[in-house]
Backbone as CSV, one residue per row, in Angstrom:
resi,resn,N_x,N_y,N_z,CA_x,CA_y,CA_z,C_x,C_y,C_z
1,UNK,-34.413,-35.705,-58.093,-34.292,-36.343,-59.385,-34.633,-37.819,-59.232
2,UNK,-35.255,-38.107,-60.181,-35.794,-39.607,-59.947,-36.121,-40.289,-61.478
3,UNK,-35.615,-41.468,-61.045,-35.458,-42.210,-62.593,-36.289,-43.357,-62.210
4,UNK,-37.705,-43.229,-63.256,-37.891,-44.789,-63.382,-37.839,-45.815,-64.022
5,UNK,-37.617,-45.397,-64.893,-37.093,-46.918,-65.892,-36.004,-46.284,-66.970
6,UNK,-35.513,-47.373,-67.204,-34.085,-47.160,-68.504,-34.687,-48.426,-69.423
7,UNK,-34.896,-48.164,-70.653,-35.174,-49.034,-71.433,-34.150,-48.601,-72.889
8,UNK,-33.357,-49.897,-73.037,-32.636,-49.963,-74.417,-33.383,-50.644,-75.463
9,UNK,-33.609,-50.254,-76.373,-34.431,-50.899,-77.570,-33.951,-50.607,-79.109
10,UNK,-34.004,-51.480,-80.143,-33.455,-51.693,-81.050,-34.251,-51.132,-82.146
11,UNK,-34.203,-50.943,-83.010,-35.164,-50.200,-84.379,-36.004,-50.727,-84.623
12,UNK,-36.096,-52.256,-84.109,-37.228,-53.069,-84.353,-38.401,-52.669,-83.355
13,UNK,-38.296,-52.434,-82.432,-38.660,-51.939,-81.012,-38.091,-53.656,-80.250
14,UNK,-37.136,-54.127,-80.125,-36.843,-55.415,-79.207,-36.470,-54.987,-77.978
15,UNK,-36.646,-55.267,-76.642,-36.041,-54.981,-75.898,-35.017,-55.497,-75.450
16,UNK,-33.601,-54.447,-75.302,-32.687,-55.535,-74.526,-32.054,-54.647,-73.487
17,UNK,-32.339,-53.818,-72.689,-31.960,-53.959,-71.568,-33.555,-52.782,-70.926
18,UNK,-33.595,-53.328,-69.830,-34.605,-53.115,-68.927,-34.440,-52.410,-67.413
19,UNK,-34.460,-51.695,-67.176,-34.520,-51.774,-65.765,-35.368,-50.519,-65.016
20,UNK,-36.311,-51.543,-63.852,-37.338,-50.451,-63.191,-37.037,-50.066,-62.061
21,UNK,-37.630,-49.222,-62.433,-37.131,-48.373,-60.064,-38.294,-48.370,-59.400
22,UNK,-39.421,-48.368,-60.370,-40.832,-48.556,-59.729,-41.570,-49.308,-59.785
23,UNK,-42.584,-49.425,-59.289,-43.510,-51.333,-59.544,-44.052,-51.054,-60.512
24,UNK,-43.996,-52.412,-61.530,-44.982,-52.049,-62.585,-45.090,-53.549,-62.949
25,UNK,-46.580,-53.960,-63.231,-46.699,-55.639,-63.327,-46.377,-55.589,-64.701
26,UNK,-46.047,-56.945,-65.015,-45.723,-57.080,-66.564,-46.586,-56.549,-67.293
27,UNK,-47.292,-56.737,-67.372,-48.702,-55.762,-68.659,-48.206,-54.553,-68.889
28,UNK,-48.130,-53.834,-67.845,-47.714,-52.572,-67.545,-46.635,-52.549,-68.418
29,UNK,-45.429,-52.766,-67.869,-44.097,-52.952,-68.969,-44.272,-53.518,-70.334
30,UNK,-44.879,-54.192,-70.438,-44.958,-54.493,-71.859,-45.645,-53.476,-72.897
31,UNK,-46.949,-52.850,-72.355,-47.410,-52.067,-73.161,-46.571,-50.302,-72.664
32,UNK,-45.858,-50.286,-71.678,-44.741,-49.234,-71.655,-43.751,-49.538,-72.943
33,UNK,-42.864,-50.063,-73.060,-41.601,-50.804,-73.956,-42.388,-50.252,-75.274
34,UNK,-43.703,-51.038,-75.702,-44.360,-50.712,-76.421,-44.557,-48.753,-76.730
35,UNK,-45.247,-48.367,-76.174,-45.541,-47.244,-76.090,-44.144,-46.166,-76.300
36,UNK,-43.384,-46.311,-75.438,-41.929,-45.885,-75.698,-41.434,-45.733,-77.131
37,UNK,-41.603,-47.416,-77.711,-40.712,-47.203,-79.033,-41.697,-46.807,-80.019
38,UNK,-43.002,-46.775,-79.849,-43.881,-45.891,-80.791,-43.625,-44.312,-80.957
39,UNK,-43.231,-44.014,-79.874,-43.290,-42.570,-79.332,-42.195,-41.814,-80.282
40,UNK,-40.674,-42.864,-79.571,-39.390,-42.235,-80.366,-38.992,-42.678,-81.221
41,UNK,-39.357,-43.857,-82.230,-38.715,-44.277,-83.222,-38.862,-43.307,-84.483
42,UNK,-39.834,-42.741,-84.205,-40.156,-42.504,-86.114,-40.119,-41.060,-86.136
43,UNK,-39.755,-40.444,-84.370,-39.129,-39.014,-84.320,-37.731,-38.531,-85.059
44,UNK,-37.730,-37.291,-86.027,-36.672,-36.945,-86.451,-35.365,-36.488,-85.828
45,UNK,-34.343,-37.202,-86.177,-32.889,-37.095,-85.358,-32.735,-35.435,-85.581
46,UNK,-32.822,-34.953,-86.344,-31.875,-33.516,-86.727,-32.649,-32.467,-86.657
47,UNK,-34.159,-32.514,-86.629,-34.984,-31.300,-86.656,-36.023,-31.489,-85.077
48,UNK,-36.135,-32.671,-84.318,-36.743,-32.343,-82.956,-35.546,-33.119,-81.670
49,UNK,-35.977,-32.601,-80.915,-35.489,-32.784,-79.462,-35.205,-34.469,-78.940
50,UNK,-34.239,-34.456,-77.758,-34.113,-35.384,-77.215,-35.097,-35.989,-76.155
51,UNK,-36.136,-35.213,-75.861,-36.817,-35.212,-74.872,-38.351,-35.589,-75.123
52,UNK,-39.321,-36.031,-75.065,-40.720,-35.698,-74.910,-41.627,-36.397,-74.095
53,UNK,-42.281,-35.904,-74.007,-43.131,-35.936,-72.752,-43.954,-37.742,-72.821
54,UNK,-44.367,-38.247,-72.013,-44.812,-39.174,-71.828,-45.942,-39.914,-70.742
55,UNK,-47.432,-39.816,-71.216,-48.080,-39.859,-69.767,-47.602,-38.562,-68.784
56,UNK,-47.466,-38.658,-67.642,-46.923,-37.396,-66.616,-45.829,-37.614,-66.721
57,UNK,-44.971,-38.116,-67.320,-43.244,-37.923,-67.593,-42.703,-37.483,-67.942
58,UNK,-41.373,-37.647,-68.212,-40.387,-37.213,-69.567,-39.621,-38.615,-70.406
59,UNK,-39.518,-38.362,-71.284,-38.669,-39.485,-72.090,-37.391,-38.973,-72.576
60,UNK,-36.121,-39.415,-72.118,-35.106,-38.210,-72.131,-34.132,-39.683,-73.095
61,UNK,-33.995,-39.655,-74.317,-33.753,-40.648,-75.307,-32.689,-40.138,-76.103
62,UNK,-31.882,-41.389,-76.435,-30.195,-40.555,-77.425,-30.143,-42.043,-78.283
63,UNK,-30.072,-41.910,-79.640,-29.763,-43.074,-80.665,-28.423,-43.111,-81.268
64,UNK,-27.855,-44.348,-80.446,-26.797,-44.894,-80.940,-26.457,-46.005,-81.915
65,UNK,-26.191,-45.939,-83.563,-26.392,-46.394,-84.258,-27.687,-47.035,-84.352
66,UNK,-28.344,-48.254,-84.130,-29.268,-49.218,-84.561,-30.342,-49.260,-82.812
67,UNK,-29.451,-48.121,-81.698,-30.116,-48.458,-80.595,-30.721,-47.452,-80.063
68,UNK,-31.779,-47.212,-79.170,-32.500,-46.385,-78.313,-32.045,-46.458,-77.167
69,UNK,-31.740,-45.299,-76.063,-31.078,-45.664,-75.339,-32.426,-44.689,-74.231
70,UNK,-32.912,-45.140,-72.921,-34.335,-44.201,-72.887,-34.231,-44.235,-71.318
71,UNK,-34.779,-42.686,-70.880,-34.672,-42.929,-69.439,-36.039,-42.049,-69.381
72,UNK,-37.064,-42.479,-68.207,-38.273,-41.805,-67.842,-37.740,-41.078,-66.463
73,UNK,-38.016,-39.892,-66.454,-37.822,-39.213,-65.518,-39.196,-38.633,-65.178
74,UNK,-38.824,-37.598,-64.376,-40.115,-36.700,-63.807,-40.037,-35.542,-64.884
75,UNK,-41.236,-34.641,-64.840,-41.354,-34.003,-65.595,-40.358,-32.412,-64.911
76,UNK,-40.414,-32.626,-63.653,-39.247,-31.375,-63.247,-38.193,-31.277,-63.134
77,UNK,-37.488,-32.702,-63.840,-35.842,-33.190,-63.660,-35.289,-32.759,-64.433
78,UNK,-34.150,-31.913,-64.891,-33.182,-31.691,-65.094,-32.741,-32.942,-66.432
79,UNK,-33.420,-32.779,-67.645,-33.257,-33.264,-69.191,-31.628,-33.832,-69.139
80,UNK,-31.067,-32.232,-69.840,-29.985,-32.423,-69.429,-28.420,-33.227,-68.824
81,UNK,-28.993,-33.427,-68.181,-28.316,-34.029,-66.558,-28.108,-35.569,-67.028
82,UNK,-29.510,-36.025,-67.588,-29.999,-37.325,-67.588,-29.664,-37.975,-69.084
83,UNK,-30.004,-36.777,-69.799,-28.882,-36.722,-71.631,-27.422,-37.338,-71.652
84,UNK,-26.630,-36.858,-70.582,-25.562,-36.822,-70.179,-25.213,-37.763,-69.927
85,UNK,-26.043,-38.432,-68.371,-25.461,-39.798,-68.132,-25.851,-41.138,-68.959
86,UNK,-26.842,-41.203,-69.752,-26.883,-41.640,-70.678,-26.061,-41.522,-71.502
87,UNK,-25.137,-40.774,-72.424,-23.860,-40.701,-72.819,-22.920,-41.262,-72.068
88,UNK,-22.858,-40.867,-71.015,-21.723,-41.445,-70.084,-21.844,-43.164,-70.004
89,UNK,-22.716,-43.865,-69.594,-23.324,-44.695,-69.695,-22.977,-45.752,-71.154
90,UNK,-23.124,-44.865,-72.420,-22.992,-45.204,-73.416,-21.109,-45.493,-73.763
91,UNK,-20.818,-44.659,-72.994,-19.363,-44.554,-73.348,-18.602,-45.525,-72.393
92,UNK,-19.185,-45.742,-70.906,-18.585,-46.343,-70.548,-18.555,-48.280,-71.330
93,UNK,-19.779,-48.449,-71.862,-19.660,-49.282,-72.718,-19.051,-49.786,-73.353
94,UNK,-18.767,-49.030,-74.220,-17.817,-49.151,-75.315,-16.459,-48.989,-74.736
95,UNK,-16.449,-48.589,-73.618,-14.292,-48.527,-73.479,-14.365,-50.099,-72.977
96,UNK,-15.557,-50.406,-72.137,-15.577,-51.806,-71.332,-15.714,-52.784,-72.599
97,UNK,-16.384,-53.132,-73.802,-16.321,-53.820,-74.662,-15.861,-53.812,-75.851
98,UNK,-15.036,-52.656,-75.918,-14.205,-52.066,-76.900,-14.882,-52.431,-77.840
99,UNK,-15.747,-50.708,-78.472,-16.890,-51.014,-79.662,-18.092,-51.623,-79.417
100,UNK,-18.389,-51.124,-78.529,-20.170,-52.101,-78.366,-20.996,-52.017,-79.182
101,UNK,-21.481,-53.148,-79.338,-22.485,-53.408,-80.579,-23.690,-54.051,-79.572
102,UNK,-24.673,-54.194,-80.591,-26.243,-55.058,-79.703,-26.145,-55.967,-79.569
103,UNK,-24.835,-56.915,-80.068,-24.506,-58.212,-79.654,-24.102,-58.496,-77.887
104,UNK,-23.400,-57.545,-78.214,-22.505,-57.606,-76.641,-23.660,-56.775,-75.474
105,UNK,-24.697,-56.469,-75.778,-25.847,-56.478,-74.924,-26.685,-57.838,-74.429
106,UNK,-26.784,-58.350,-75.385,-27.490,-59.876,-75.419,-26.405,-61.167,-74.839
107,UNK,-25.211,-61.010,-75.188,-24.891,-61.979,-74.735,-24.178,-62.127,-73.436
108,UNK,-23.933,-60.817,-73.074,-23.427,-60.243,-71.686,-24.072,-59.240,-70.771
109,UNK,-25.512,-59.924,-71.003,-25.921,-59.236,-70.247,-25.702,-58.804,-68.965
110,UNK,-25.336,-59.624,-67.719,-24.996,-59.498,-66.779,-23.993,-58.654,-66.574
111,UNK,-22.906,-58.478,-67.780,-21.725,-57.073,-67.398,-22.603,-56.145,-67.434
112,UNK,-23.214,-56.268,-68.337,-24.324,-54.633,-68.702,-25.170,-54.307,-67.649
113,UNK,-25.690,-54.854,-66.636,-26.476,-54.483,-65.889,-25.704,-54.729,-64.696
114,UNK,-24.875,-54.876,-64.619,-23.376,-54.276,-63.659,-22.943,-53.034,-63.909
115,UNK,-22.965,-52.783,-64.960,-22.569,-51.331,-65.463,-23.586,-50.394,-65.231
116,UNK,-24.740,-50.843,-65.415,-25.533,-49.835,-65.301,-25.800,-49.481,-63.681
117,UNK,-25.897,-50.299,-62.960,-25.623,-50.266,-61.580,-24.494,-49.663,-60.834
118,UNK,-23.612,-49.473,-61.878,-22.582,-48.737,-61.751,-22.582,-46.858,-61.422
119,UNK,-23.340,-46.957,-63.056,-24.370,-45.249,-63.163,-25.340,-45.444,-62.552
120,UNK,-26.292,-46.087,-62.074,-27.987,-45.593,-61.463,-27.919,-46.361,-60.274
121,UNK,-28.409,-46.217,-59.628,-28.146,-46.799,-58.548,-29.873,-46.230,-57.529
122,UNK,-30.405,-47.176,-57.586,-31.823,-46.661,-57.103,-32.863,-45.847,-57.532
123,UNK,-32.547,-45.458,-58.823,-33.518,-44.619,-59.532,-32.377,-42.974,-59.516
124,UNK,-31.553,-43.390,-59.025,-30.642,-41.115,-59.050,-29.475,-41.864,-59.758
125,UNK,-28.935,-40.442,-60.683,-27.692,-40.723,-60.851,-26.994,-41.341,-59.538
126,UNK,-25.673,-42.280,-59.927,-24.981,-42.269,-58.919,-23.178,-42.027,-58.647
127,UNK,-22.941,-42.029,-60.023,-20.961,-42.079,-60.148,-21.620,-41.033,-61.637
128,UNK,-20.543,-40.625,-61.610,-20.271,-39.407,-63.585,-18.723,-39.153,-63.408
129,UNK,-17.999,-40.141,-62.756,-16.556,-40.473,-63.417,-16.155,-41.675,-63.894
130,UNK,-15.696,-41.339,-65.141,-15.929,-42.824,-65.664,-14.307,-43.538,-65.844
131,UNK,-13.726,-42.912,-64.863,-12.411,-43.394,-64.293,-12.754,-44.542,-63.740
132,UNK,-13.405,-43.844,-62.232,-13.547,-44.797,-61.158,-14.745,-45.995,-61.797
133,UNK,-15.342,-45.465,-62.144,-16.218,-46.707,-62.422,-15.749,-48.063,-63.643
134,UNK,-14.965,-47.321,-64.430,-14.073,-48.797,-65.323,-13.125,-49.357,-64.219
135,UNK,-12.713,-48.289,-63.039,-11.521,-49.235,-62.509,-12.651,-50.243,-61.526
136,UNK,-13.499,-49.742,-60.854,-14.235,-50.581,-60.200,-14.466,-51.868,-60.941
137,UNK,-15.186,-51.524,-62.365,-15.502,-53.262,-62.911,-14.124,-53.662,-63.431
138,UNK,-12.814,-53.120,-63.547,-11.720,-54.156,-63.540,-11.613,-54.587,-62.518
139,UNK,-11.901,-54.420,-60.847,-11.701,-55.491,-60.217,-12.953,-56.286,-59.843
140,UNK,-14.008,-55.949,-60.422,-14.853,-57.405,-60.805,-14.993,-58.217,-61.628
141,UNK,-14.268,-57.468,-62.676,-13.760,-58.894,-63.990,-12.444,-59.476,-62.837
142,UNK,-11.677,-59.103,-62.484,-10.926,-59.924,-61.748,-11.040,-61.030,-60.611
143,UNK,-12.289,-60.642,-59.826,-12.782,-61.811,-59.071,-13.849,-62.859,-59.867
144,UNK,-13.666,-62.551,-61.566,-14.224,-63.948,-61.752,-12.831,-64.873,-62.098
């Protein structure tokens, strides 16, 4: 299983959270980000899938209120799996900022990409208890 990018994006297509597992020069990412929110924005919530294909990929995507939440996988990975921790992901959010909104992406960023480092960890899932992983970042809110 292999993850290469997680991209969060807003209805506008803005990006606010990023992160690659594979090289890609800025051009690249920019017209990815791009391409991405063309792909899933204007897809129907209730009558198609969480999933579609992308270049040789997958786009394995879940919309939370006003946000896109997007992970590129391989095309033989386990949807599913990756649906999931993206939920998980999503949830651990919100217990950590009680109610996350797209504010508390932008202005904290650095918790957020602590967190996410929390779940991904090199491109693979890496934790799916979301015990241990809130107690972990309570004792890194504590060493600030």
């Amino acid at each position: 299983m292999t993850l290469h990018f997680i991209l969060v994006q807003n209805r506008q297509g803005k990006t606010r959270l990023s992160k690659w597992y594979d090289a890609y020069s800025d051009a690249e990412k920019n017209k990815t980000k791009g391409d991405v929110h063309r792909l899933i924005a204007p897809r129907d919530q209730k009558h198609q899938s969480n999933f579609t294909e992308y270049l040789n990929y997958k786009i394995i995507y879940r919309r939370y209120a006003g946000l896109f939440f997007c992970a590129c996988v391989d095309t033989n990975d386990n949807e599913l799996a990756y649906l999931e921790a993206i939920h998980l992901f999503v949830e651990i959010l919100d217990s950590f900022f009680g109610n996350v909104c797209e504010l508390d992406l932008v202005f904290n960023f650095y918790k957020v990409y602590a967190i996410l480092d929390e779940v991904f960890l090199a491109g693979e899932i890496e934790e799916t208890n979301k015990t241990v992983i809130l107690t972990r970042l309570d004792h890194l809110e504590k060493l600030d």
